[in-house]
C-alpha positions as CSV (number, residue, x, y, z in Angstrom):
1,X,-16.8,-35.0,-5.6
2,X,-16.8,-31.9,-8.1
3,X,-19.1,-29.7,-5.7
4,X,-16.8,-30.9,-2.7
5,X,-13.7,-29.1,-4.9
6,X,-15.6,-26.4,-5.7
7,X,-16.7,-25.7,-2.1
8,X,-13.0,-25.8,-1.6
9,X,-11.3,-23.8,-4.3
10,X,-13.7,-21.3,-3.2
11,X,-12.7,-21.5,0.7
12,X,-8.8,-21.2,-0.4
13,X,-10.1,-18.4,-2.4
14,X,-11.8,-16.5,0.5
15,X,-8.2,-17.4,2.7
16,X,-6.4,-15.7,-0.3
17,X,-8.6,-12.6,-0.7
18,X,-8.4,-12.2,3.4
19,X,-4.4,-11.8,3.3
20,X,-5.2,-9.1,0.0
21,X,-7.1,-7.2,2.7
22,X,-4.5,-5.9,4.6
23,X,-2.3,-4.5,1.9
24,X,-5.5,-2.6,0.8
25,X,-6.3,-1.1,3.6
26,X,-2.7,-0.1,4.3
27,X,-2.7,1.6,0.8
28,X,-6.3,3.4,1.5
29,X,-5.4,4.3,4.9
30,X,-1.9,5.3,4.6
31,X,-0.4,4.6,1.0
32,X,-1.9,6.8,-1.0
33,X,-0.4,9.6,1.7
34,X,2.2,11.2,0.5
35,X,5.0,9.7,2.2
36,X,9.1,9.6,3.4
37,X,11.1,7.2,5.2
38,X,12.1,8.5,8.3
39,X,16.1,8.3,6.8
40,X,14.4,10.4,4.0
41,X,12.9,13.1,6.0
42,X,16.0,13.5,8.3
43,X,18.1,13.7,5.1
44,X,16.2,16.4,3.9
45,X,16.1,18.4,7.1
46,X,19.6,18.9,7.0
47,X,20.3,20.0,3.6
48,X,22.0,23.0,3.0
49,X,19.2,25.9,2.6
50,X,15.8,23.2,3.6
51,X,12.6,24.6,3.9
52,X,11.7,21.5,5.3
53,X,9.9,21.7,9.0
54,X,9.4,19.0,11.6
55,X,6.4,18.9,13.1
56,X,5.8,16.4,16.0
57,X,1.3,16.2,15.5
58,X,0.8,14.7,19.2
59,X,-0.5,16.2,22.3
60,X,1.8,18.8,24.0
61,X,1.6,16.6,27.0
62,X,2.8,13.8,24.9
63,X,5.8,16.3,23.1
64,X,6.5,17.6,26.7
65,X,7.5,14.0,27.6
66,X,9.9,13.4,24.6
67,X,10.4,14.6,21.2
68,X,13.0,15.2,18.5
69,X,15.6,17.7,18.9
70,X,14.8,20.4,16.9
71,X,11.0,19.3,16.3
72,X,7.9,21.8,16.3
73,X,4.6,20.9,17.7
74,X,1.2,21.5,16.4
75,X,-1.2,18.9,17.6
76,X,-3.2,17.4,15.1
77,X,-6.2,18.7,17.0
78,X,-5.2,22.5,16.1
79,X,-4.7,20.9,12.4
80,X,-8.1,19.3,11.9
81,X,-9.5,22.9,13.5
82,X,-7.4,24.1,9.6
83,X,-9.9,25.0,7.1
84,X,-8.1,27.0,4.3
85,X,-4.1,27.8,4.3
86,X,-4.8,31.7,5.3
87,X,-5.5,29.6,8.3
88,X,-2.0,27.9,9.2
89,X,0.1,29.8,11.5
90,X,2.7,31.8,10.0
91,X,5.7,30.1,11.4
92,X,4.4,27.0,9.3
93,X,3.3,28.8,6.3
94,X,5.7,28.4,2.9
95,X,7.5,25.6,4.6
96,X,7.8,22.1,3.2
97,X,5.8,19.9,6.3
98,X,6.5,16.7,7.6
99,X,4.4,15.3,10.1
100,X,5.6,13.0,13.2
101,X,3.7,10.8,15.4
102,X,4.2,7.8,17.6
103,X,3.6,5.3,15.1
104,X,2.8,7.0,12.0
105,X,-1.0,7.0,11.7
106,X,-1.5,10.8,13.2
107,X,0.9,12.0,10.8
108,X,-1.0,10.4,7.9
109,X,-4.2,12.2,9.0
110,X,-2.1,15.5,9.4
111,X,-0.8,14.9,5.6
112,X,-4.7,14.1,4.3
113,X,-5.9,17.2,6.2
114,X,-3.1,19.5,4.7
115,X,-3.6,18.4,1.2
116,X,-7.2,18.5,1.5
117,X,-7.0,22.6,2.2
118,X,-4.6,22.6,-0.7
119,X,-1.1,22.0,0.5
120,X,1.1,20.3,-1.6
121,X,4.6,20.2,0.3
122,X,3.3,17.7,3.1
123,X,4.6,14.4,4.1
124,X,4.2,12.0,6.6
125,X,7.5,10.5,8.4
126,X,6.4,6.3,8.4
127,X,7.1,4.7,11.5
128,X,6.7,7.9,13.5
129,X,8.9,7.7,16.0
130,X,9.6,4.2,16.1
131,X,11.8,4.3,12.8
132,X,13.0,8.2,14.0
133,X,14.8,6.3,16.8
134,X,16.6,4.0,13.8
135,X,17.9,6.5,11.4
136,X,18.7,8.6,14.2
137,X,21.0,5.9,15.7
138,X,22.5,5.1,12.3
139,X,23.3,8.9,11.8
140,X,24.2,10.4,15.4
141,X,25.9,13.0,13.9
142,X,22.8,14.2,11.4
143,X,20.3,17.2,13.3
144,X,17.1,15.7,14.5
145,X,19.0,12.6,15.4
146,X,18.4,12.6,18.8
147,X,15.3,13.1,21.3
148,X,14.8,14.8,24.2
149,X,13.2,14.6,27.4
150,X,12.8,16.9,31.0
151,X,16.1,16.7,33.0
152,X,18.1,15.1,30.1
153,X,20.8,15.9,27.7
154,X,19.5,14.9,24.3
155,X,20.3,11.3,23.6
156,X,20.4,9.0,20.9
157,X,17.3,6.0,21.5
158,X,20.3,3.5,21.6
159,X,21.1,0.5,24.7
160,X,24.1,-0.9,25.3
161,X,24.1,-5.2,25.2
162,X,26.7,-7.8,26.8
163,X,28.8,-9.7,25.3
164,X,26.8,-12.8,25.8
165,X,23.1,-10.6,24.7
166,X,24.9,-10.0,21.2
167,X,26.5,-13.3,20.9
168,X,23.1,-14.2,21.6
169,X,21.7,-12.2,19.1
170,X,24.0,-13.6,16.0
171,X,23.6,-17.2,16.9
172,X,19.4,-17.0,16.3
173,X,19.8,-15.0,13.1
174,X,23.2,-16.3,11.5
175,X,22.8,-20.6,13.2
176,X,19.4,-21.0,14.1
177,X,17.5,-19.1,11.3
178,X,19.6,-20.7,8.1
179,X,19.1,-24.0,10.3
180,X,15.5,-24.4,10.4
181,X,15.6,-23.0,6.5
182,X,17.2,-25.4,6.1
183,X,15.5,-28.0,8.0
184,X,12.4,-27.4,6.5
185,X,13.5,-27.1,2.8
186,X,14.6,-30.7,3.3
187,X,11.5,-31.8,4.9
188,X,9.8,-30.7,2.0
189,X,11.9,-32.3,-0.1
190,X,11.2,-35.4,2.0
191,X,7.5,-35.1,2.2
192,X,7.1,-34.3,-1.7
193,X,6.1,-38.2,-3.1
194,X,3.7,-38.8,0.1
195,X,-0.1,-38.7,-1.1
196,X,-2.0,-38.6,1.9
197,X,-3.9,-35.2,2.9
198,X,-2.5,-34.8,5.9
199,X,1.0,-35.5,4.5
200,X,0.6,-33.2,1.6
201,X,-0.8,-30.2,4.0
202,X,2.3,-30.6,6.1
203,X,4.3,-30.1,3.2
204,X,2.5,-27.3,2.3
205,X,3.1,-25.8,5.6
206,X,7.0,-26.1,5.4
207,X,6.7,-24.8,2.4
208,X,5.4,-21.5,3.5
209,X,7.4,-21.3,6.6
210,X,10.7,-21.8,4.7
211,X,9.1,-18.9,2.1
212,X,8.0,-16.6,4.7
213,X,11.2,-16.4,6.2
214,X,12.9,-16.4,3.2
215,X,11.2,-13.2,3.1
216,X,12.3,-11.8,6.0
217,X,15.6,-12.8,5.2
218,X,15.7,-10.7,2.2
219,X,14.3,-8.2,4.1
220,X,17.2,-7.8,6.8
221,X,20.2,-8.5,3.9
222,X,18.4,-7.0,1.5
223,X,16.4,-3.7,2.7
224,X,18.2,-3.5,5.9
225,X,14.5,-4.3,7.3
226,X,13.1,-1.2,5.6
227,X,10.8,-3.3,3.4
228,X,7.3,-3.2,5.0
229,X,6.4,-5.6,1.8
230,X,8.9,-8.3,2.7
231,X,7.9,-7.9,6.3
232,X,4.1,-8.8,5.4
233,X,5.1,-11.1,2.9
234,X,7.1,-13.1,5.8
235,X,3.7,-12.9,8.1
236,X,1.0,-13.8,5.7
237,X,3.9,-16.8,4.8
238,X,4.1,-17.3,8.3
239,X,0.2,-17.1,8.9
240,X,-0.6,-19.9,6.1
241,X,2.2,-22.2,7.5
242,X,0.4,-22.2,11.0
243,X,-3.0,-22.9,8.9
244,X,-1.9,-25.6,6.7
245,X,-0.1,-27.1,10.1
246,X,-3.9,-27.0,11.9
247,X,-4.5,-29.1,8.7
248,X,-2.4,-31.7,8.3
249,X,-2.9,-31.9,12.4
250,X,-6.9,-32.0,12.1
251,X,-6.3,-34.7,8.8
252,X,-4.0,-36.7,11.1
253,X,-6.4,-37.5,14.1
254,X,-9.4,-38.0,11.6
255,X,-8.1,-40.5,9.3
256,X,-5.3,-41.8,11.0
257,X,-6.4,-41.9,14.7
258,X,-9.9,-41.2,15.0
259,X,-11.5,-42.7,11.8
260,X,-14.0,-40.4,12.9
261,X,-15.0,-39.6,8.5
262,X,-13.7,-42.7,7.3
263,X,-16.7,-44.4,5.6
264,X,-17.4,-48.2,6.3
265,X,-14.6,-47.6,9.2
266,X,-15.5,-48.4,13.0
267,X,-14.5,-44.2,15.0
268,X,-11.5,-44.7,17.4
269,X,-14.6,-42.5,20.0
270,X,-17.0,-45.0,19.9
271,X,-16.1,-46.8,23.4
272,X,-16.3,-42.8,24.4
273,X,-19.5,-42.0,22.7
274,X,-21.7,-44.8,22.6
275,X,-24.3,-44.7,19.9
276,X,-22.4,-43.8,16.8
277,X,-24.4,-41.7,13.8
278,X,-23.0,-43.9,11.6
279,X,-24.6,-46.6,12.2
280,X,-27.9,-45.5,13.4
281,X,-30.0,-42.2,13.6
282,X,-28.1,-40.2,16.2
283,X,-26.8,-36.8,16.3
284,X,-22.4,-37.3,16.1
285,X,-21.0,-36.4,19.4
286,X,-17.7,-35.2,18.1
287,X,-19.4,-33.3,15.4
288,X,-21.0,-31.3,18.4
289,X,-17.2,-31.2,19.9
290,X,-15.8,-30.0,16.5
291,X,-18.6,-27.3,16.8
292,X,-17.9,-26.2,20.5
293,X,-14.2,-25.9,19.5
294,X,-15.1,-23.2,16.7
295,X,-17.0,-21.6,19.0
296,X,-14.4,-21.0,21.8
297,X,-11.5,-20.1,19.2
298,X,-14.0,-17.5,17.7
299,X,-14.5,-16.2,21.2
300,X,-11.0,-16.6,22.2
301,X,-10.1,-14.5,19.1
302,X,-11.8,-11.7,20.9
303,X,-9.1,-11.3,23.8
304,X,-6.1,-9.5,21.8
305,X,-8.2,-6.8,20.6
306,X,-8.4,-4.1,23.3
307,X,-4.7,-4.7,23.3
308,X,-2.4,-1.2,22.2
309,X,0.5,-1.1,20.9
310,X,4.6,-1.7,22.5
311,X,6.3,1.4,21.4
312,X,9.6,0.4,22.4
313,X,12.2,1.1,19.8
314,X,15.9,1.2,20.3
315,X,19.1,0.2,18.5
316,X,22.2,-1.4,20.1
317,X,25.5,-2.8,18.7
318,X,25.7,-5.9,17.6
319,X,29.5,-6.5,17.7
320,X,29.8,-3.0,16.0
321,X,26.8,-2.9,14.3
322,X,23.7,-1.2,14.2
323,X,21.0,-3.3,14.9
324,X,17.3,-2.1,15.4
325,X,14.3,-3.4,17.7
326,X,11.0,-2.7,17.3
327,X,7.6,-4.2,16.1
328,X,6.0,-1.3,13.9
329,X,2.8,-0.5,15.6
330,X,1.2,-1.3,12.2
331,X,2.6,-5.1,12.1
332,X,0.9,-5.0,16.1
333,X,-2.0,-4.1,14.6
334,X,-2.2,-6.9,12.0
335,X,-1.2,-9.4,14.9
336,X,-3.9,-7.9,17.4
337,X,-6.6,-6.9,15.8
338,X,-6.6,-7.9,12.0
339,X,-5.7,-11.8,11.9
340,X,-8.3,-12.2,15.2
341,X,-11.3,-10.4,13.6
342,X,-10.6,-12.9,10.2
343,X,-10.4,-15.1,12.5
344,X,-13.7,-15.1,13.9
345,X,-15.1,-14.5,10.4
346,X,-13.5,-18.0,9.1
347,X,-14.2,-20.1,12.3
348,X,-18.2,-18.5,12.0
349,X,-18.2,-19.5,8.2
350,X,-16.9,-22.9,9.1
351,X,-19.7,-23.4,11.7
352,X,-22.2,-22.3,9.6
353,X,-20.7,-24.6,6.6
354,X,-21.2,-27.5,9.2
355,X,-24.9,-26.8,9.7
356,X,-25.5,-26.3,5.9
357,X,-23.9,-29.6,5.2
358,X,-25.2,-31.4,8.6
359,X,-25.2,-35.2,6.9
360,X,-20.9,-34.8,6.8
361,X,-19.4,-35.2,10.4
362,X,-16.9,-32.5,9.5
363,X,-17.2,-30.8,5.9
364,X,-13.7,-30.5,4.0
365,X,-14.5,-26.9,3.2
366,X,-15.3,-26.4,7.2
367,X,-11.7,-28.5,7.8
368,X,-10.1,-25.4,5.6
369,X,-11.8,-22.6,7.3
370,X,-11.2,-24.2,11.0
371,X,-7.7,-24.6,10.3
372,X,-6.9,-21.3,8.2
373,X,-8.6,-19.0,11.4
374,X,-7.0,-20.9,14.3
375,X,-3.5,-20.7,11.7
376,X,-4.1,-17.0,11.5
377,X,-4.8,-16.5,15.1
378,X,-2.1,-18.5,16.0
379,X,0.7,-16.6,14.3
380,X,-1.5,-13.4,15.5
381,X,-1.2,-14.0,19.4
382,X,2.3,-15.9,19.4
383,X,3.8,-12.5,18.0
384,X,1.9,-10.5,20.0
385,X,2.9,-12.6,23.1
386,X,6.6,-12.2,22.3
387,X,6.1,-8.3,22.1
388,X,4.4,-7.8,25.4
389,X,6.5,-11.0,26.9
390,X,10.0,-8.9,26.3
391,X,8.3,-5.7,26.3
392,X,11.4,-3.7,27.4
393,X,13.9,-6.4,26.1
394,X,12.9,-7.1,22.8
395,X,16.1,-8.8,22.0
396,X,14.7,-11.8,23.7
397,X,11.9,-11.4,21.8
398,X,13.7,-11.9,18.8
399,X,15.5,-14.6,20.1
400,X,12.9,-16.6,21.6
401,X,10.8,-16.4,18.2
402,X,13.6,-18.1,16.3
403,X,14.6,-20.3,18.8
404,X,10.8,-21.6,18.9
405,X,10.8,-22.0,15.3
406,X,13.4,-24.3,15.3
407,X,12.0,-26.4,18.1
408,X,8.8,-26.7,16.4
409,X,10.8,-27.5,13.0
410,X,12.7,-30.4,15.1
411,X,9.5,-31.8,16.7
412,X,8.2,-32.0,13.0
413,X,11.2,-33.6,11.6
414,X,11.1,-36.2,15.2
415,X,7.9,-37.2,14.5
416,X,8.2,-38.1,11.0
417,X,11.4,-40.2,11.8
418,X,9.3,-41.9,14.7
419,X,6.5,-43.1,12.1
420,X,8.9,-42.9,9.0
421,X,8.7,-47.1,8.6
422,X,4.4,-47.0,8.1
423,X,4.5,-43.2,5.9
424,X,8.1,-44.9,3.9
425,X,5.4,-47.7,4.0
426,X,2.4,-45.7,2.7
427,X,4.7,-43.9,0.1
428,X,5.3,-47.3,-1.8
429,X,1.9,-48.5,-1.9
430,X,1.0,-45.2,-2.9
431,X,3.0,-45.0,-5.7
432,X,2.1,-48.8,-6.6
């Protein structure tokens, strides 16, 4: 029993240390550039006086197409060619730099480069363009507010929305969200005297949903969505709610349905499998099933990551306010790339945990690891879905996400009413 806790402490130590990983690679890659908000940099370009120099770092093809009003363009090709400041050409010489992309990850490399050849006024814009397009609608009347393309006036990045599209819009974040907060929060309240592992990871799940979008919560009333902390905050939340959920589902057939690692208990597969293991020297069938499974999440992991980044960012009004849409190319590439490749490292672990402890059908530790990479890949692809579903209409996006959320909360809270006279049942025997 000890070593069985161990082996799990250390598994839920592994799952913590994998959502660590993205906050430090977002502060070696791009925190420790110097940075500004894109609100920041447009504020300073229009001061009275400003040295300060916009310079768009992609392709001129890519400028041709769109760009800021008022931005310069020096591809971050003709930088990296930069080897000392006699170097930089003169119109960018003695000028405080701040360097636009896309998505904010060419900029970052422009900053390093600069600053490596001795530069000290260089900043990269965060975001790139797809926070540009937000400040810029939030202060039309500012210089550099608005892009331009061939055969257009310059425009604000800003989409007009029906009547019904914004009423739309209010009811998923002002009724639906506080509603499954709320849902949930009582749930756990609910669930808090129930024993059972399956019970208990359930709770734990609501739990983290109700904190992760608590997060982003704070994050829209809060930081106006500017808080890229709050926003990962609300993932990884959001990522551990869909593990635990895996969890308490995997703990729910086994014990409740299937019997399949309940000692001295006939398995609900036997009719199915025929020769059991626990009764005689055979190999377990669903053990080998369990095993396939990992196999085909791990490989199914695989399918997001050739995927690129949406770009689309625009604001609208909301009933006279400014409201945003976007997914930050470097949330796309948690979603896509990051949470898969764990992923695959969790669901190999788990495998390989299996074969190391070969005389349990299903090793708790390998339960953990199962559920915690199909969780993260879960929350992975069903973002990335919604993203590439609404490409061009993200406000469906946004809608359809909450609106799911509350379904799922609802099926939760149905289910436990269905069942609620055996687990009332279960409670009181519990606590006898």
């Amino acid at each position: 029993m000890a070593k069985s806790k161990r082996d799990n402490y250390l598994t839920i130590l592994i799952i913590l240390l994998g959502g660590l990983i993205p906050i430090v690679l977002y502060w070696g890659i791009l925190g420790r550039v110097p940075t500004l908000t894109s609100e920041a940099a447009m504020r300073m370009l229009n001061q009275d006086n400003s040295e300060a120099l916009l310079i768009d770092v992609r392709s001129e093809d890519a400028f041709s197409q769109q760009h800021v009003e008022g931005a310069k363009n020096w591809s971050i090709d003709e930088i990296a060619a930069i080897q000392s400041p006699e170097e930089i050409p003169g119109a960018f010489r003695d000028q405080t730099l701040l360097f636009l992309c896309d998505t904010g990850n060419m900029g970052a490399r422009a900053t390093q480069l600069m600053s490596s050849i001795g530069l000290t006024d260089v900043y990269n814009v965060r975001g790139g363009m797809q926070e540009w397009a937000k400040s810029g609608a939030e202060n039309p009347n500012l210089n550099y507010s608005h892009f331009v393309s061939p055969g257009r006036e310059p425009y604000l990045s800003i989409r007009g929305l029906s009547v019904f599209e914004q009423t739309m819009q209010v009811f998923s974040g002002f009724v639906i969200k506080p509603l499954y907060m709320l849902i949930s929060l009582l749930l756990v309240l609910i669930l808090r005297r129930m024993k059972s592992p399956d019970m208990v990871a359930l709770r734990w799940s609501l739990l983290f949903f109700f904190v992760g979008e608590a997060f982003c919560a704070i994050n829209y009333i809060v930081f106006q969505d500017d808080s890229l902390l709050m926003e990962y905050l609300h993932s990884f939340g959001m990522a551990v709610a869909f593990g635990f959920a895996v969890y308490a589902i995997l703990e729910g057939i086994d014990f409740r349905v299937l019997q399949m690692s309940v000692s001295g208990k006939t398995c609900g597969a036997i009719r199915l499998c025929g020769p059991c293991s626990k009764y005689g020297e055979v190999d377990c069938k669903g053990q080998k099933v369990f095993q396939s499974i990992m196999v085909a999440f791990a490989i199914f992991a695989l399918l997001s990551l050739p995927i690129r980044p949406n770009l689309s960012s625009y604001s609208s009004q909301i009933f006279g306010t400014i409201y945003h849409y976007t997914e930050l190319a470097v949330f796309q590439i948690l979603e896509a790339r990051y949470l898969p490749i764990f992923a695959v490292l969790l669901l190999v672990m788990a495998l390989i945990w299996m074969v190391y402890q070969r005389e349990k059908i299903i090793p708790g530790s390998s339960r953990i690891l199962f559920s915690a990479g199909v969780g993260a890949l879960g929350f992975g692809l069903f973002r990335i879905f919604l993203v590439f579903a609404f490409e061009d209409q993200l406000l469906f996006a946004a809608f359809w996400e909450e609106t799911t959320e509350l379904l799922t909360i609802l099926l939760i809270g149905g289910v436990l009413w269905l069942f609620r006279r055996q687990l009332l049942n279960e409670a009181i025997t519990e606590k006898s």
